[in-house]
VOLUM-554278 format. One record per residue: y, z, x of N, C-alpha, C, O in turn; residue in three letters; chain. Coordinates in nm, 4 decimals, decimal comma, padded with zeros to 6 digits, always signed. Layout:
BEGIN
VOTI | nyy | nzz | nxx | cayy | cazz | caxx | cyy | czz | cxx | oyy | ozz | oxx | res | chain
VOTI | Y | Z | X | Y | Z | X | Y | Z | X | Y | Z | X | ALA | A
...
END
This chain:
BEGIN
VOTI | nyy | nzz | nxx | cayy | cazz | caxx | cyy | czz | cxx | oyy | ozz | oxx | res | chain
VOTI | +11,4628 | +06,7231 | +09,6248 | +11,3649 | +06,8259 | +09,5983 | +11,2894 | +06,7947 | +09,4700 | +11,3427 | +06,7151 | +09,3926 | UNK | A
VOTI | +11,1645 | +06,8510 | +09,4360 | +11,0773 | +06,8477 | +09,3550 | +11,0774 | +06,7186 | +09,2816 | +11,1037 | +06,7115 | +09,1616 | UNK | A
VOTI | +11,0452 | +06,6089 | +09,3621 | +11,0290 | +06,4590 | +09,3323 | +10,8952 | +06,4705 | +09,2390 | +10,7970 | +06,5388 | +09,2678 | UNK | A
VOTI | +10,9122 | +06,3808 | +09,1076 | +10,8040 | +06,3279 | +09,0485 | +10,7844 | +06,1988 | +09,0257 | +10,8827 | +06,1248 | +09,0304 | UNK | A
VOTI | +10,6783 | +06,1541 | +09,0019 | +10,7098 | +05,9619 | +09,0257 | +10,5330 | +05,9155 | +08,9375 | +10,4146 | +05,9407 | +08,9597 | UNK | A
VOTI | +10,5898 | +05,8592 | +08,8630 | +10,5099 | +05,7736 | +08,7172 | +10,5491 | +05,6779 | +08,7035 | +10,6619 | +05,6504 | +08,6624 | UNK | A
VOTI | +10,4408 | +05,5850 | +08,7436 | +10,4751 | +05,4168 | +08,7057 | +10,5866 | +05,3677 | +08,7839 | +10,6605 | +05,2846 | +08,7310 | UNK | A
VOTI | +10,6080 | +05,4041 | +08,8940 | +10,7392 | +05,3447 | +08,9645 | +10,8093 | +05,4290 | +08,9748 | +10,8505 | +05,4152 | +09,0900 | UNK | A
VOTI | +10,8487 | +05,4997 | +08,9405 | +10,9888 | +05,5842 | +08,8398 | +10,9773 | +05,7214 | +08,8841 | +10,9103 | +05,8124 | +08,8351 | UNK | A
VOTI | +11,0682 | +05,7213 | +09,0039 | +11,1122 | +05,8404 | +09,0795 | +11,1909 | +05,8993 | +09,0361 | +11,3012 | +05,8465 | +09,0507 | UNK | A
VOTI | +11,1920 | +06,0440 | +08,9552 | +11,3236 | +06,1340 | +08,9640 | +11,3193 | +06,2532 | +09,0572 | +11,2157 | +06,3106 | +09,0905 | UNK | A
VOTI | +11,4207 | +06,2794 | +09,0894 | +11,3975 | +06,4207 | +09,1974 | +11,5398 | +06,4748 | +09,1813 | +11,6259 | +06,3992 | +09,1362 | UNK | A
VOTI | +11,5760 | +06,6234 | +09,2214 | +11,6663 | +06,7325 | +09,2212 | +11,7092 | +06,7282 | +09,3198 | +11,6291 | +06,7506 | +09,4106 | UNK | A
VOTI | +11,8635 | +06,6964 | +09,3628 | +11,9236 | +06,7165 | +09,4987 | +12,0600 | +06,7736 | +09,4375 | +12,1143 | +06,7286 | +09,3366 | UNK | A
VOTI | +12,1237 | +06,9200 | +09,5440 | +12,2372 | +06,9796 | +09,4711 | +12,2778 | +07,0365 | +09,3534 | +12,3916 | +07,0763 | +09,3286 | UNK | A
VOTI | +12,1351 | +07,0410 | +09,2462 | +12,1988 | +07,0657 | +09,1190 | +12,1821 | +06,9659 | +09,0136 | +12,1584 | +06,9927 | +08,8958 | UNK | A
VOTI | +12,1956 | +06,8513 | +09,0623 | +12,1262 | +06,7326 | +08,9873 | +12,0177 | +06,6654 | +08,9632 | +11,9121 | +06,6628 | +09,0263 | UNK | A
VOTI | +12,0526 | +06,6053 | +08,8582 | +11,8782 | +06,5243 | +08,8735 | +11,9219 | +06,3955 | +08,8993 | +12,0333 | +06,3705 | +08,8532 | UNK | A
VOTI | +11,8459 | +06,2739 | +08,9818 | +11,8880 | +06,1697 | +08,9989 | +11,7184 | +06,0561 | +08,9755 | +11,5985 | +06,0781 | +08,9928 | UNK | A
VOTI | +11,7865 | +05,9565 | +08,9369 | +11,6634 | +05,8623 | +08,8652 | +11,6740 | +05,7171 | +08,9772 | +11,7862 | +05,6693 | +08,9935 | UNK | A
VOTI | +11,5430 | +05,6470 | +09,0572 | +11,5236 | +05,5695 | +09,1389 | +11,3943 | +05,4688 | +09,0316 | +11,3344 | +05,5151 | +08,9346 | UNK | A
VOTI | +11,3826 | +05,3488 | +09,0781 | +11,2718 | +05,2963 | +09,0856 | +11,2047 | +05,2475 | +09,2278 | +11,2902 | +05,1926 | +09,2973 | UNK | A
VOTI | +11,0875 | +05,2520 | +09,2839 | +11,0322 | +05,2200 | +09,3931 | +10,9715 | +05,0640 | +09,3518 | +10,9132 | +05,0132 | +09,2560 | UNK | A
VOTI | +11,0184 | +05,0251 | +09,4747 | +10,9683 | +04,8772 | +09,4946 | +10,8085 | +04,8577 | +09,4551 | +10,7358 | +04,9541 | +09,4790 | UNK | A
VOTI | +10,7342 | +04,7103 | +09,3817 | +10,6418 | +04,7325 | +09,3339 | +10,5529 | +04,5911 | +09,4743 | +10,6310 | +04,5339 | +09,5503 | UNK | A
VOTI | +10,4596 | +04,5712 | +09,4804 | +10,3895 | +04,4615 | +09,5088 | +10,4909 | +04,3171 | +09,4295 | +10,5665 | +04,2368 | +09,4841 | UNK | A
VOTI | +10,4588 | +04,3287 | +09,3126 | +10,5095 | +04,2156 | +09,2348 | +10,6522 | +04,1682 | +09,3069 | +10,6593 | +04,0481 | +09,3327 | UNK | A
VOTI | +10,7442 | +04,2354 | +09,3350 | +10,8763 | +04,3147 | +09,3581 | +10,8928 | +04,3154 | +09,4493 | +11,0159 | +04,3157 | +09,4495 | UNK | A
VOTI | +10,8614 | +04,3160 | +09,5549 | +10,8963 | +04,4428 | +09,7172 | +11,0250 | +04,4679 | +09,7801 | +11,0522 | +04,5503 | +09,8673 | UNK | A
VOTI | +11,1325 | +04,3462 | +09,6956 | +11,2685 | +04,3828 | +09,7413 | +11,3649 | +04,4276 | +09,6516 | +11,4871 | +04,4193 | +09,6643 | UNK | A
VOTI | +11,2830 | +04,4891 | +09,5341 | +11,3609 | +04,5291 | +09,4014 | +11,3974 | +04,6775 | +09,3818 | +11,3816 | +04,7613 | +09,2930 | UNK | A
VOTI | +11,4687 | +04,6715 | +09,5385 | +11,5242 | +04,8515 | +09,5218 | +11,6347 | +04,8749 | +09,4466 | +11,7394 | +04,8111 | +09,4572 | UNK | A
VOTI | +11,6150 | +04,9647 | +09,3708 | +11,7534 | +05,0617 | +09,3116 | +11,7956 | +05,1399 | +09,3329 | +11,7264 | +05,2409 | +09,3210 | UNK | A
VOTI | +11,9188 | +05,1550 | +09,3737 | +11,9634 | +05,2557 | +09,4457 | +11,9664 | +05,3760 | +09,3057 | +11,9670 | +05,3435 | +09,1870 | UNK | A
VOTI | +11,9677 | +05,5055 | +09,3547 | +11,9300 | +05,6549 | +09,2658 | +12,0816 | +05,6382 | +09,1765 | +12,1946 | +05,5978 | +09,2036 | UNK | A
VOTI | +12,0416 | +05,6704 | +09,1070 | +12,1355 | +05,6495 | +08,9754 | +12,1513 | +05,8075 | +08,9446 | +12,0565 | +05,8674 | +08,9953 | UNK | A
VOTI | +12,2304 | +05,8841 | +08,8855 | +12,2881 | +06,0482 | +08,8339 | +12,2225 | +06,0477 | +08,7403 | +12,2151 | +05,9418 | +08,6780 | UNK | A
VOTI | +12,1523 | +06,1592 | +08,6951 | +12,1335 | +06,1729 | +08,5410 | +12,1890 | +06,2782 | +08,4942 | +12,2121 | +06,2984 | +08,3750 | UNK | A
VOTI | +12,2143 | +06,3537 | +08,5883 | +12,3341 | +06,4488 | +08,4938 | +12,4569 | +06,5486 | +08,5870 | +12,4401 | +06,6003 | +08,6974 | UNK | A
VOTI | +12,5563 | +06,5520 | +08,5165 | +12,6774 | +06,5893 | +08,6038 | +12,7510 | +06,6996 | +08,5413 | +12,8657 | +06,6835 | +08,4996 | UNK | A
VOTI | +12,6827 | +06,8215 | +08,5328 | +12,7417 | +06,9464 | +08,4408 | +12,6953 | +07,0585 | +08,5649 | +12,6234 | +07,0644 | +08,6646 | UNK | A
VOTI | +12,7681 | +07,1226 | +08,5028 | +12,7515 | +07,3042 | +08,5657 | +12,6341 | +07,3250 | +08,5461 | +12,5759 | +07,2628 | +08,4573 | UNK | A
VOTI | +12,5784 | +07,4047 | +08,6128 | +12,4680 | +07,4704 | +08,5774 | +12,3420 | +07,3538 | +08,6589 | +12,3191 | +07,2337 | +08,6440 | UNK | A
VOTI | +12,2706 | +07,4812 | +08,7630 | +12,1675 | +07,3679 | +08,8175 | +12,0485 | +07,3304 | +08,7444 | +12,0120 | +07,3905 | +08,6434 | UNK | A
VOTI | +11,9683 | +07,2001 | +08,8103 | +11,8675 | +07,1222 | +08,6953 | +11,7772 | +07,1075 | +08,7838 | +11,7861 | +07,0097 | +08,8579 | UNK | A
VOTI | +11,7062 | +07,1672 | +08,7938 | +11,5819 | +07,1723 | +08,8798 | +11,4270 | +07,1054 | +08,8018 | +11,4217 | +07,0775 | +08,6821 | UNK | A
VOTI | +11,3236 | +07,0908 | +08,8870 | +11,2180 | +07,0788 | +08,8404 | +11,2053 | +07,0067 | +08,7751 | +11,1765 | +07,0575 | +08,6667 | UNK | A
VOTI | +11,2102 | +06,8581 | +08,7680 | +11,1765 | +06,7693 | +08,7273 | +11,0577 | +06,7409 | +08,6486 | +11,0077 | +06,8532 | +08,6425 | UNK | A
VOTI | +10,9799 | +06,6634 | +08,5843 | +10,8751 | +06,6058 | +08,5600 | +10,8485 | +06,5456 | +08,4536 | +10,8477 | +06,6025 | +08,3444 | UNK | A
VOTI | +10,8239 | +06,4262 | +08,4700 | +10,8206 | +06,2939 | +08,4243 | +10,6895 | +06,3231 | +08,3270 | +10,6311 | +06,4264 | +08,3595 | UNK | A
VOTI | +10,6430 | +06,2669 | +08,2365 | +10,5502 | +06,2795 | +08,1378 | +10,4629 | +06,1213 | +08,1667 | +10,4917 | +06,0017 | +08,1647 | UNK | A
VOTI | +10,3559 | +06,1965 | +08,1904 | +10,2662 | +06,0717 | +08,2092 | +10,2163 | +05,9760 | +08,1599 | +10,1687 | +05,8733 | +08,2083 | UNK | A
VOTI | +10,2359 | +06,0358 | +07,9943 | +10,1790 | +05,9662 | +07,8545 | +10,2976 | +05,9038 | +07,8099 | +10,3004 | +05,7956 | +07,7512 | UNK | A
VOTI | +10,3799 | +05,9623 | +07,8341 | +10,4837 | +05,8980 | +07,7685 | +10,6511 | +05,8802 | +07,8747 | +10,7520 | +05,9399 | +07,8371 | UNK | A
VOTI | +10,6521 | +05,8078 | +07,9795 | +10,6739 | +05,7880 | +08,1106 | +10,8509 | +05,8309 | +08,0485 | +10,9381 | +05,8898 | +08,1123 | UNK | A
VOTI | +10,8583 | +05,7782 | +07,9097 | +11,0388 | +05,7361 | +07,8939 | +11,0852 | +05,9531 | +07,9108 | +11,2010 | +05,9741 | +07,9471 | UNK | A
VOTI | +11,0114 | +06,0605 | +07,8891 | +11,0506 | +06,1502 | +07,8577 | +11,0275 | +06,2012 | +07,9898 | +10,9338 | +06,1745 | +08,0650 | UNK | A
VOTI | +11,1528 | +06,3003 | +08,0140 | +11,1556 | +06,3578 | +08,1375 | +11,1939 | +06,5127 | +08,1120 | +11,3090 | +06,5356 | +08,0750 | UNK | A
VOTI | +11,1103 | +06,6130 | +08,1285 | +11,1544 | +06,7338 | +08,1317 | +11,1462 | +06,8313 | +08,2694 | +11,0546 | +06,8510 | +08,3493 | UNK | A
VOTI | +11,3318 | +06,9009 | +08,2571 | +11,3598 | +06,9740 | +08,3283 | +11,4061 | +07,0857 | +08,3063 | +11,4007 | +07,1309 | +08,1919 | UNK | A
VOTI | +11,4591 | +07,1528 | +08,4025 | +11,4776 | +07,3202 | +08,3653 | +11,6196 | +07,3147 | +08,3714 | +11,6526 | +07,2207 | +08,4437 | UNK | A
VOTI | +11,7160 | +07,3757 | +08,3262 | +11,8840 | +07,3779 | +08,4086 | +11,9047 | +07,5294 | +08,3354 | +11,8256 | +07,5864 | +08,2602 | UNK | A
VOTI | +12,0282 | +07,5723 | +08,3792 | +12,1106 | +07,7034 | +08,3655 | +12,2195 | +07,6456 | +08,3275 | +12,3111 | +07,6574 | +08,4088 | UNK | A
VOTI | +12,2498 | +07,5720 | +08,2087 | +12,3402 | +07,5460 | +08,1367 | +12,4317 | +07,6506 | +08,0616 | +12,5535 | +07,6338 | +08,0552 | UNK | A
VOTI | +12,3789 | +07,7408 | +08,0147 | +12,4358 | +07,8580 | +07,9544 | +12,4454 | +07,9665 | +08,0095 | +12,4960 | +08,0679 | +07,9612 | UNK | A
VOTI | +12,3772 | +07,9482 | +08,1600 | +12,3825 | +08,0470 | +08,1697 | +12,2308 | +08,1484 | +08,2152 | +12,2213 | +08,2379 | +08,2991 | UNK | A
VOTI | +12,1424 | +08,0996 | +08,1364 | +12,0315 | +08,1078 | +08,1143 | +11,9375 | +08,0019 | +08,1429 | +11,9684 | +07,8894 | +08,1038 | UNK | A
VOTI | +11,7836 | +08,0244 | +08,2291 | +11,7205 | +07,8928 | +08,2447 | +11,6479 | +07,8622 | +08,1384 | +11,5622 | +07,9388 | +08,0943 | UNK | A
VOTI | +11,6674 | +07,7795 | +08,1013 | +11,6263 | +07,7148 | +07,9631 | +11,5728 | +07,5888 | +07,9696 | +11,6485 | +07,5199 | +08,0380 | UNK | A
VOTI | +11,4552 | +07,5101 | +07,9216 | +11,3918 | +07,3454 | +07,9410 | +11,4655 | +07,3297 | +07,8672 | +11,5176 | +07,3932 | +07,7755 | UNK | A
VOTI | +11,4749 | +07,1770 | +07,9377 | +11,5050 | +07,0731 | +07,8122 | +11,4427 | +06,9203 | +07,8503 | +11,3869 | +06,8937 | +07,9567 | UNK | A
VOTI | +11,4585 | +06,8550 | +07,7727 | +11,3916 | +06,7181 | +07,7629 | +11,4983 | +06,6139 | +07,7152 | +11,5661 | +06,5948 | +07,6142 | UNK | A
VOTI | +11,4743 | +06,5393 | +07,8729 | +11,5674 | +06,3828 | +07,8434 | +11,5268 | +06,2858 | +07,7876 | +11,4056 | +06,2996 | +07,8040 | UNK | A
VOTI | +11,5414 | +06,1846 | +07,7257 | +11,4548 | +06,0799 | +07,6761 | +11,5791 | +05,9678 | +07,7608 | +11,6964 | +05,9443 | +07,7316 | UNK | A
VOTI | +11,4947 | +05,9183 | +07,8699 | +11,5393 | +05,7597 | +07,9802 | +11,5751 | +05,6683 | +07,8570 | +11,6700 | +05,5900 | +07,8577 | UNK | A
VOTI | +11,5143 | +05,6813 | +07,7823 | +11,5746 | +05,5550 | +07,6876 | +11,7348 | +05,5349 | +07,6212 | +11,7782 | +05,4317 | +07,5700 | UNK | A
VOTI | +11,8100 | +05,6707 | +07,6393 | +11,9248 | +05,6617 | +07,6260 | +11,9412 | +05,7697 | +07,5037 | +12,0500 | +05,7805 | +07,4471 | UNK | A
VOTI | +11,8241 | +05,8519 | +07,4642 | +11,8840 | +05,9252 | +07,3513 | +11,9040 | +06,0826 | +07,3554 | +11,8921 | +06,1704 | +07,2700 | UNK | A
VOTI | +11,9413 | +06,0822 | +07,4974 | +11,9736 | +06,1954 | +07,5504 | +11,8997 | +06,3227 | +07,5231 | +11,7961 | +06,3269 | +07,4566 | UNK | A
VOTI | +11,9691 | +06,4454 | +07,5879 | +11,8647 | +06,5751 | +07,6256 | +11,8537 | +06,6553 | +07,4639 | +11,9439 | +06,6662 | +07,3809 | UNK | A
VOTI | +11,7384 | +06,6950 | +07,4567 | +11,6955 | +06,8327 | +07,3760 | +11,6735 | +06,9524 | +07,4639 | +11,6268 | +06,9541 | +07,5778 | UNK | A
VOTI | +11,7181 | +07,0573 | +07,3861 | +11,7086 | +07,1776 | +07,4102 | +11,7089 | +07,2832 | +07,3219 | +11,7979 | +07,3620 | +07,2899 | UNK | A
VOTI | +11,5193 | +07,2635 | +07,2660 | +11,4882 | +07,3518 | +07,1704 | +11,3697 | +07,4243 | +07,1871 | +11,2928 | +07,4317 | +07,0913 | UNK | A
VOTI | +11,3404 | +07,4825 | +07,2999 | +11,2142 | +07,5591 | +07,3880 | +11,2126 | +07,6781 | +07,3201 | +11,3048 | +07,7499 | +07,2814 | UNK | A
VOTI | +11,0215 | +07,6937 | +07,3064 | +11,0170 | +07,8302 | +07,2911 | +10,8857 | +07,8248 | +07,4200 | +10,8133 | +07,7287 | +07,4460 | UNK | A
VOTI | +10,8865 | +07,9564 | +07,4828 | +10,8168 | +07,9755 | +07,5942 | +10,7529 | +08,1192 | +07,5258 | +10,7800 | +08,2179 | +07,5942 | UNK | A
VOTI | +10,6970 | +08,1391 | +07,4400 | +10,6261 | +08,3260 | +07,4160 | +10,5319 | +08,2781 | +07,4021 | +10,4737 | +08,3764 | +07,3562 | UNK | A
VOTI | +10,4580 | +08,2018 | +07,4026 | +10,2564 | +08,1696 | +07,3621 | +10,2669 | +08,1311 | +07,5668 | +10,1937 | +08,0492 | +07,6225 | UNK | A
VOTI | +10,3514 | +08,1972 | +07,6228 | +10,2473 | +08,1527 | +07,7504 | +10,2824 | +07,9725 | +07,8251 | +10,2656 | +07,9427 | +07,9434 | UNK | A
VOTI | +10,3174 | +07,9068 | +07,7479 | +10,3680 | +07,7453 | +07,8240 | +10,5103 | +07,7370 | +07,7038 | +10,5650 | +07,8018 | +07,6145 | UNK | A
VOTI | +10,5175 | +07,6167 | +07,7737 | +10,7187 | +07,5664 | +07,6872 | +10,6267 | +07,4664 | +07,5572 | +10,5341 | +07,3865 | +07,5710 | UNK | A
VOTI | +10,6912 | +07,5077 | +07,4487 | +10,7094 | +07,3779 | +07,3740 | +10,8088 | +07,3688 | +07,3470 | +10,8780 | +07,4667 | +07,3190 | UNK | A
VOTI | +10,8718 | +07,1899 | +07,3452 | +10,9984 | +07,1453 | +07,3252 | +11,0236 | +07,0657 | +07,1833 | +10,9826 | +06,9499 | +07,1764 | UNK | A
VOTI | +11,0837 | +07,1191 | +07,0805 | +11,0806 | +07,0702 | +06,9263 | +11,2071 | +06,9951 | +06,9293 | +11,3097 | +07,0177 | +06,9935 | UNK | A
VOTI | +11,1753 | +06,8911 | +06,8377 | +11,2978 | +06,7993 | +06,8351 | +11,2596 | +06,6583 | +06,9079 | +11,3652 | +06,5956 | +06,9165 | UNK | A
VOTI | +11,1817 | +06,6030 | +06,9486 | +11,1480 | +06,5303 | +07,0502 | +11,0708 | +06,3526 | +06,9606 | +10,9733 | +06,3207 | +06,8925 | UNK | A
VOTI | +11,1667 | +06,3012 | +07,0082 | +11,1523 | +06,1711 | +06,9348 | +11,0530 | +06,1279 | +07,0049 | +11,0513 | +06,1435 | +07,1270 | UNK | A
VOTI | +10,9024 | +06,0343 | +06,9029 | +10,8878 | +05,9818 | +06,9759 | +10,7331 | +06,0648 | +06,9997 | +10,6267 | +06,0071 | +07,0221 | UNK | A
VOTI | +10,7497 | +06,1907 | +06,9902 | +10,6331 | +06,2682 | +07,0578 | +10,5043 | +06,2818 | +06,9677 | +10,5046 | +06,3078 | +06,8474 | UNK | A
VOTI | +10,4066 | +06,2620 | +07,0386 | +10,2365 | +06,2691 | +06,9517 | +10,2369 | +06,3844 | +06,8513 | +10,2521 | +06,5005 | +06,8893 | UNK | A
VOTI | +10,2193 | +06,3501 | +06,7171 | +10,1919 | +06,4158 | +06,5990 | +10,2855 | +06,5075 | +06,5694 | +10,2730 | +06,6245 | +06,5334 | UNK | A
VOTI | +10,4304 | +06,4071 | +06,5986 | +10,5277 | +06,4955 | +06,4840 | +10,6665 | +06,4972 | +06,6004 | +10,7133 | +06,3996 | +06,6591 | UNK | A
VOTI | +10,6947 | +06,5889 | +06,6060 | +10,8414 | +06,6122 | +06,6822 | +10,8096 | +06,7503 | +06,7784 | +10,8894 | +06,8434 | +06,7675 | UNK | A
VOTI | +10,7357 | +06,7595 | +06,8385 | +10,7082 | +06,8582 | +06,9454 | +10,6703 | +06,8046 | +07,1008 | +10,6512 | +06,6831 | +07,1051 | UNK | A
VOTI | +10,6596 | +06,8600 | +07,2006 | +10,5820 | +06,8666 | +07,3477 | +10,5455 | +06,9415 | +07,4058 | +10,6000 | +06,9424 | +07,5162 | UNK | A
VOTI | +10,4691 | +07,0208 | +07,3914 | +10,3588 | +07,1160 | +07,4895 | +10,3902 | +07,0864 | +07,6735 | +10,3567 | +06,9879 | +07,7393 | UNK | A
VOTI | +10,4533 | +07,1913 | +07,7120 | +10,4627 | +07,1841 | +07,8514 | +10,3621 | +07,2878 | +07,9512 | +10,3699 | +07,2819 | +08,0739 | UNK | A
END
């Protein structure tokens, strides 16, 4: 469910999880990867979406606490933030390595 895909780079929501693919390229055509876990906790993780500008950051929604709350993975290995404020109307996510003019992301 709710597949997004940037530059190759398929993630999508099945069961509760999020799971990470690359699609075969021209260059490539037999360079499948099979879907890899990206996360294995309580609480479901829906809604994917990959950042277009900046392909390595992936933000999703989960009920980790309890509560649905964003957060933001960074693919590069430096794992999830979860510092959303949603009252102006969209998510911004603070804490975010990496992100245009400072440590924030406008969702």
């Amino acid at each position: 469910q709710y597949p997004t895909i940037v530059n190759g780079t398929l993630v999508f929501s099945s069961e509760g999880d999020l799971y990470l693919t690359r699609l075969p390229s021209t260059l490539a055509p037999d360079s499948i990867m099979p879907a890899m876990k990206l996360t294995t906790t309580i609480g479901n993780a829906l809604h994917p979406k990959l950042n277009p500008k900046y392909p390595h950051l992936l933000a999703y929604s989960a009920t980790y606490s309890g509560v649905r709350e964003v957060y933001l993975l960074d693919l590069r290995g430096a794992g999830a933030t979860s510092s959303s404020d949603s009252s102006n109307g969209g998510t911004t996510i603070t804490g975010v390595p990496g992100a245009p003019g400072g440590s924030a992301l406008r969702l």
